[in-house]
C-alpha atoms as one frame of an Amber mdcrd trajectory, in Angstrom:
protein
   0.000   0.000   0.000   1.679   3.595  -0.819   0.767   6.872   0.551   0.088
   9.397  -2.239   0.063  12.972  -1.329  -0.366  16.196  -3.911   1.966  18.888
  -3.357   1.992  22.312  -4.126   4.904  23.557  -6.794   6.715  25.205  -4.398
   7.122  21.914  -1.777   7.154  19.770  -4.518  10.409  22.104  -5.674  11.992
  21.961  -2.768  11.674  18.605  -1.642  12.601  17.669  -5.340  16.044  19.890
  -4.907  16.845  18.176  -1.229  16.086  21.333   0.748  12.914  19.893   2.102
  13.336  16.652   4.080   9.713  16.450   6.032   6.243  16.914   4.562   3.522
  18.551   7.142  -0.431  17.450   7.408  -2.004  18.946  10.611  -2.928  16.795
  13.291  -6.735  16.257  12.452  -9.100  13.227  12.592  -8.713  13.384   8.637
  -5.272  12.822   8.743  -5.183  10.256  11.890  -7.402   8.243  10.082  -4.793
   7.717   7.000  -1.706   7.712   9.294  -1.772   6.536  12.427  -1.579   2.614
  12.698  -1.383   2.133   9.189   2.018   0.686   7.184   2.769   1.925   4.011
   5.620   0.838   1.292   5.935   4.046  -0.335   5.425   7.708  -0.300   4.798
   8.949  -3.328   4.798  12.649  -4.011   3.045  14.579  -6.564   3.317  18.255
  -8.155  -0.133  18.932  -7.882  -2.479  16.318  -9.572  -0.438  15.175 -12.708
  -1.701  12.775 -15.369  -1.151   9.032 -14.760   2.084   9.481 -17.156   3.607
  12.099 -16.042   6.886  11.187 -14.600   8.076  14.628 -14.087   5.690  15.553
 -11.468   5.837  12.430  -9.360   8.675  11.512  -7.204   8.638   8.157  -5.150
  10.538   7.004  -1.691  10.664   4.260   0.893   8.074   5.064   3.643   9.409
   5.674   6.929   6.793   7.079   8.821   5.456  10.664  10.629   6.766  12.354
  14.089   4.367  15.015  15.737   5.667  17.912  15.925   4.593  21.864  16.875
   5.867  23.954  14.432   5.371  27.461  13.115   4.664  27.906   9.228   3.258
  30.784   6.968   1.078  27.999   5.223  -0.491  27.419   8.498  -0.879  30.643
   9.773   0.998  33.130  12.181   0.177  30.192  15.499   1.870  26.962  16.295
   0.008  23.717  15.141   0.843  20.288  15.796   1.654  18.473  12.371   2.478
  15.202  11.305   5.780  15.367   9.814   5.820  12.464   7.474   9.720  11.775
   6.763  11.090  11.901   3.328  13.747   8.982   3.189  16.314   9.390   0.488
  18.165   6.442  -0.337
């Protein structure tokens, strides 16, 4: 089973160039529901919603699982939130 998530460009970008190694859901019921206590094989990343062949807008690694963590972040707002930090695992 993988977990697919659609990025933004701008994430996508910079997760893409290395300078990104964590990708942040907040810590809602939604996103309990798909993490917590579930096992995936991959992560697979997308630059927004590409078509099935698309290559160029997809990027795939190893799943390796989420931390909680309170961070600060201008997509969320000016307040701490608690995230899930799902790890990006580069091989």
């Amino acid at each position: 089973m993988n977990l697919q998530l659609a990025l933004n460009s701008q994430y996508f970008d910079e997760i893409k160039s290395g300078d990104k190694v964590e990708e942040y859901r907040l810590c809602t019921d939604y996103w309990k529901k798909r993490l917590v206590g579930r096992n995936y094989d991959y992560l697979i990343l997308t630059k927004g919603y590409p078509k099935k062949n698309d290559v160029s807008r997809k990027m795939h690694f190893q799943y390796d699982g989420y931390e909680i963590k309170e961070i600060t972040h201008p997509h969320f707002g000016a307040f701490s939130v608690l995230v899930y930090a799902i790890k990006i695992l580069r091989g």
